[in-house]
N, C-alpha and C positions, 0 to 999 in steps of 0.2 A: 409474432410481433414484429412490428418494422416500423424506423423513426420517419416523422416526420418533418419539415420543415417550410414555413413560411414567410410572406414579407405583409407588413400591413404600414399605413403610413398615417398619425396620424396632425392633424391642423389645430387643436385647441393645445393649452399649458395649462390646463386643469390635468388632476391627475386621470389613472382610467384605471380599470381592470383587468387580467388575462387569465381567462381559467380552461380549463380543459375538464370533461364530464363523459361518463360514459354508466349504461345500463347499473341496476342495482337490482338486488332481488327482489326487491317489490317491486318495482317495475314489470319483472319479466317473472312472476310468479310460478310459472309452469314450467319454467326455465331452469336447468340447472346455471347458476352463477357465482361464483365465488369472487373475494375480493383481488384486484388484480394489483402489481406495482405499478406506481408512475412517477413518470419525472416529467419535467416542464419549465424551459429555461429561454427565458426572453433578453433582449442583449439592443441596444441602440445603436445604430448604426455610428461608426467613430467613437464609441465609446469603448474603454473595456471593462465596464463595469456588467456583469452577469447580473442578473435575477433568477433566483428557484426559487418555485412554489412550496407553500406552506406543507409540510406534513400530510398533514391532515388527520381528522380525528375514526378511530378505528369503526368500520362499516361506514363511512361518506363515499360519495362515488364520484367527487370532485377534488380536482387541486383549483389555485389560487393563486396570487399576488397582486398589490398595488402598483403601478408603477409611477413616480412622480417626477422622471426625466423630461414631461413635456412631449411638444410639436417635434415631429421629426420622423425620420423612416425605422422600421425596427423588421427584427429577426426571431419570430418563434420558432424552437424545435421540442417536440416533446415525441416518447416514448407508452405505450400503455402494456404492459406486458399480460397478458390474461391466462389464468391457468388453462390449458388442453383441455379440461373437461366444459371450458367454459362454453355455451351455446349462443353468443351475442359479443361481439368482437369489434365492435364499434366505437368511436372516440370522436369526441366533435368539441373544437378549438374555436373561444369566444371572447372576441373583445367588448369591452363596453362602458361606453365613455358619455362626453358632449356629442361627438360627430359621428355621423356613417364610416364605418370600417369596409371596405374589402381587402381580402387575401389575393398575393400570386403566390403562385411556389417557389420557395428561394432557389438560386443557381446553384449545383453543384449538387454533392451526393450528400444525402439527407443525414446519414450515417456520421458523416465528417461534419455536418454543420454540430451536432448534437453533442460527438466526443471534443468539439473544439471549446463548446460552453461548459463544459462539465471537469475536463480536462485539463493540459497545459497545450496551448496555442501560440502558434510565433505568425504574426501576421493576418490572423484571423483564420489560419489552414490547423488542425488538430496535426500534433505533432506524434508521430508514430515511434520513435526513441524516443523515453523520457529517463529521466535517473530521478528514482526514489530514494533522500537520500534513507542515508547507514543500513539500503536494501540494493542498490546497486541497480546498473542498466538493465532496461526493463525493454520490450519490443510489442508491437501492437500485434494481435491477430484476431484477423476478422472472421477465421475460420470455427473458432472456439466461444461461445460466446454464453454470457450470465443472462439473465432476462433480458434477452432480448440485444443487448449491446457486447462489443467486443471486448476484450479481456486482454491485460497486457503480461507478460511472462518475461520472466528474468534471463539473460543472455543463458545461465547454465542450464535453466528449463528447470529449476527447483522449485520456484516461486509462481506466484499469478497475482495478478489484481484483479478483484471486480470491481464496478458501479455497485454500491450498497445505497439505494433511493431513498428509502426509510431517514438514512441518518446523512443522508449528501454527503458522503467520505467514498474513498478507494480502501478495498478490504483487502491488505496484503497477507496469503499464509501458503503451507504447503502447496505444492501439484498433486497430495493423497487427497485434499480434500475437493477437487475438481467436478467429478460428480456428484459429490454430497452438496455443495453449493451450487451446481445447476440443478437439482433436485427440488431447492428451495431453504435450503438449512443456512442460518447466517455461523462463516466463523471467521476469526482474523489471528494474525501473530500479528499485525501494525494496522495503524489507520491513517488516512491521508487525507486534507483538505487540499481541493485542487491548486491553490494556490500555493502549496510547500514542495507542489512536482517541478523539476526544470525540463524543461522542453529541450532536446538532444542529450548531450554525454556531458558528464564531469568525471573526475577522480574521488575518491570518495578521501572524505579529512583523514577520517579513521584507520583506513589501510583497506586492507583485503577482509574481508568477513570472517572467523570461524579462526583466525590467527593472534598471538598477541603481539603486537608491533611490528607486523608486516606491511611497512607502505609502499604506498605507490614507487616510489622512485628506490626501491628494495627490490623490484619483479625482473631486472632485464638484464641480461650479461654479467659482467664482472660484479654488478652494482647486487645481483639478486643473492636474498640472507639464504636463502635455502634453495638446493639444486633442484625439485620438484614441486616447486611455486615459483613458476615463471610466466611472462605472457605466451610464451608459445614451446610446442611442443614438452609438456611435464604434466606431471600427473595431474596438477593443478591451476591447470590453464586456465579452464573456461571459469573458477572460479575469479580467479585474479585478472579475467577480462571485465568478469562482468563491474569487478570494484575498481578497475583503474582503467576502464575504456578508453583515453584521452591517451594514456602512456603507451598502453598497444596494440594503438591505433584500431580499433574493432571497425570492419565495414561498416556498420549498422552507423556509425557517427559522420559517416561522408559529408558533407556539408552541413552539420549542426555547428552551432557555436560550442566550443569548447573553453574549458576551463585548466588554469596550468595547474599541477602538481604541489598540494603545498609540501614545506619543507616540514620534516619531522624534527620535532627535539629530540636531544640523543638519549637514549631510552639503553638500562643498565643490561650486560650480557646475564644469557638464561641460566640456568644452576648449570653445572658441570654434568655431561650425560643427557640433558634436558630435551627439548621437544628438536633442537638443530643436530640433532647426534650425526655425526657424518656428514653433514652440510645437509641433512635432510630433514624433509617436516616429519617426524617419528613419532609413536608411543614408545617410551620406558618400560622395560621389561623388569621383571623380577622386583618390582617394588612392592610396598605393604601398603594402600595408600590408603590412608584415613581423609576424611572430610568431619569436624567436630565428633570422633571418635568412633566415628562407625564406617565401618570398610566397604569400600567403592571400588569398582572400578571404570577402565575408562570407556564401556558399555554405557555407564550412566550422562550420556551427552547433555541433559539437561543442565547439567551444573558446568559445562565449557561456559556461558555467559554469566552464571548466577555465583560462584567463585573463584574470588585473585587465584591465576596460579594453576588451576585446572590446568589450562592451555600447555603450558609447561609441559607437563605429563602428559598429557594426551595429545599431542599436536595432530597428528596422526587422523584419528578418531573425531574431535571438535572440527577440521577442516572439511571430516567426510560429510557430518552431519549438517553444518553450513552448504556444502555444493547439492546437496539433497533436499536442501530444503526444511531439516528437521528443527532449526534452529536458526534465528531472526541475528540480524546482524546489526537491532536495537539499540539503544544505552540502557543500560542500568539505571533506573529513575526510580526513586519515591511517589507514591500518587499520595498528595495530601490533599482533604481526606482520603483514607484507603480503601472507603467502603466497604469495610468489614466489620459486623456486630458480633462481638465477642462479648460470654455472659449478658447476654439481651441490653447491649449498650455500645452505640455507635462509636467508632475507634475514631479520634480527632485524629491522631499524629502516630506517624511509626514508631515513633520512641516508644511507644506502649506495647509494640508488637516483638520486641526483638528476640525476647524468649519464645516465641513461638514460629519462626523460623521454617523447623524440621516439616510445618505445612502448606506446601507449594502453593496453595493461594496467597499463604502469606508472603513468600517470596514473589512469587510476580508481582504482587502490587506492592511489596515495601523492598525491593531489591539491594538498595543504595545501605538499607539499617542492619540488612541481612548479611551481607558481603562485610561490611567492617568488623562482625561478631561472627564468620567463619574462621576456622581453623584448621591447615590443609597440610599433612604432613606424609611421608612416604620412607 
């Protein structure tokens, strides 16, 4: 699969069409053909308003859109990804309107025109540092790549995004699942509309990921809470680059616009013994640690995000599991509704869910109802 890109220009202010079409299995009957992914995203020149095509309905062998920007010059890039097995590889991009259309091929690498409509763009160039936020600096490569397009990975290499076409989001989750999603398997720990990416570096509001109340202006010399989270040289470098890139100074941010450090409100010192023992990020030793009465330990990384206080006791262990990837550097949110049918009936509100907790779906989608009715003791 490989993107392509072109310019068409058109002369009427009536609105047109832009679609892109490629074989189907009745078409190509004798043919092995499966359905393939596409994207397809038209853009007006001086504008920065994006157009992506519609979905589409499952076995169609076209995308779509209207466009009603008018007279003017414009910029299609579209992708058609077709499974290996498939015998007919073919795609053909079609305007149609009042007027005669012709295509040139747009300047520049087709690749770049494509991640810059789908992505975050400074300039109209596709921006290869972006920060995703409360997931931290992320970097383009072109060498690794999802249907067909590049994939972006987090400064510590825990993380990845893909292009998810289906749902026009970036799919943030482990680097375990790297080949199961080039494979074709959809999975995510976050999801992103391109418009919530910044293009270069920030600090992140929150701190450093996989910490409680580690910020940015916490990482460096005198100033840093823990001797092994710092920007450089410590156990927990690359983490704490990749969440405060702008503070220590990461090459990858060379010329991007940066954003300053905000100030943290002052946040109460950890229990005595706690996650800074020694000046260091530590697990607690010798502790009985319950979680709502059933014994845990700090193995169980799952609950570094999903209960106050974990962190504490496990500094250690939640930092590792953040630098790995094992663990999303998200908020704790409620989803109302939480799309959970309990007793053959549609859950409205979490308040309904609270007693049922101890099941991990309930916790991811009611997380905020779930953490004020945990109980964490040691």
């Amino acid at each position: 699969s490989k993107a392509s890109a072109w310019e068409f220009k058109v002369a009427s202010h009536e609105k047109f069409y832009v679609s892109i079409t490629w074989p189907n299995s009745r078409m190509t009957k004798h043919c092995n053909q499966q359905q393939p992914t596409a994207t397809l995203a038209v853009s007006k020149k001086g504008s920065s308003t994006v157009h992506m095509s519609e979905t589409g309905h499952t076995g169609a062998n076209s995308r779509h859109m209207v466009i009603t920007e008018g007279a003017g010059e414009y910029v299609v890039a579209a992708l058609v990804d077709f499974p290996h097995s498939n015998q007919a590889h073919e795609a053909y991009i079609g305007v149609y309107g009042e007027d005669d259309t012709s295509f040139t091929p747009s300047s520049g690498d087709a690749d770049d025109t494509l991640m810059s409509m789908i992505g975050a763009a400074k300039n109209g160039k596709a921006c290869t540092a972006v920060f995703f936020p409360e997931e931290g600096l992320f970097v383009m490569d072109k060498s690794k790549r999802v249907s067909g397009l590049p994939t972006f990975w987090s400064h510590d290499g825990g993380l990845f995004a893909y292009w998810q076409a289906h749902g026009q989001q970036w799919y943030v989750v482990t680097k375990i699942r790297f080949d199961q999603v080039k494979a074709g398997e959809l999975w995510s720990a976050a999801k992103f509309n391109s418009h919530r990416i910044v293009c270069g570096c920030e600090d992140d509001p929150g701190g450093v990921g996989g910490f409680d109340d580690v910020h940015c202006n916490e990482v460096k010399g005198q100033a840093a809470k823990y001797s092994n989270v710092k920007c450089e040289g410590a156990e927990y470098s690359k983490l704490v680059q990749r969440f405060c890139p702008v503070t220590c100074g990461v090459s990858a941010c060379s010329g991007s616009s940066t954003a300053p450090v905000p100030t943290p409100a002052p946040q109460p010192a950890p229990p005595a013994g706690g996650g800074g023992t020694g000046s260091q990020c530590s697990d607690r030793t010798g502790i009985n640690l319950k979680v709502n009465g059933k014994k845990k330990t700090c193995a169980d990384t799952s609950l570094c995000k999903e209960v106050d206080g974990f962190k504490e006791y496990c500094c250690s262990s939640c930092a590792k599991a953040a630098q790995n990837g094992k663990i999303s550097g998200g908020s704790c949110l409620d989803h109302e509704p939480p799309g959970i049918t309990l007793n053959s009936r549609e859950i409205e509100h979490c308040s309904e869910l609270k007693g049922h907790c101890h099941h991990s779906a309930v916790r991811d989608r009611c997380c905020t109802t779930c953490k004020a009715h945990d109980d964490i003791a040691a």
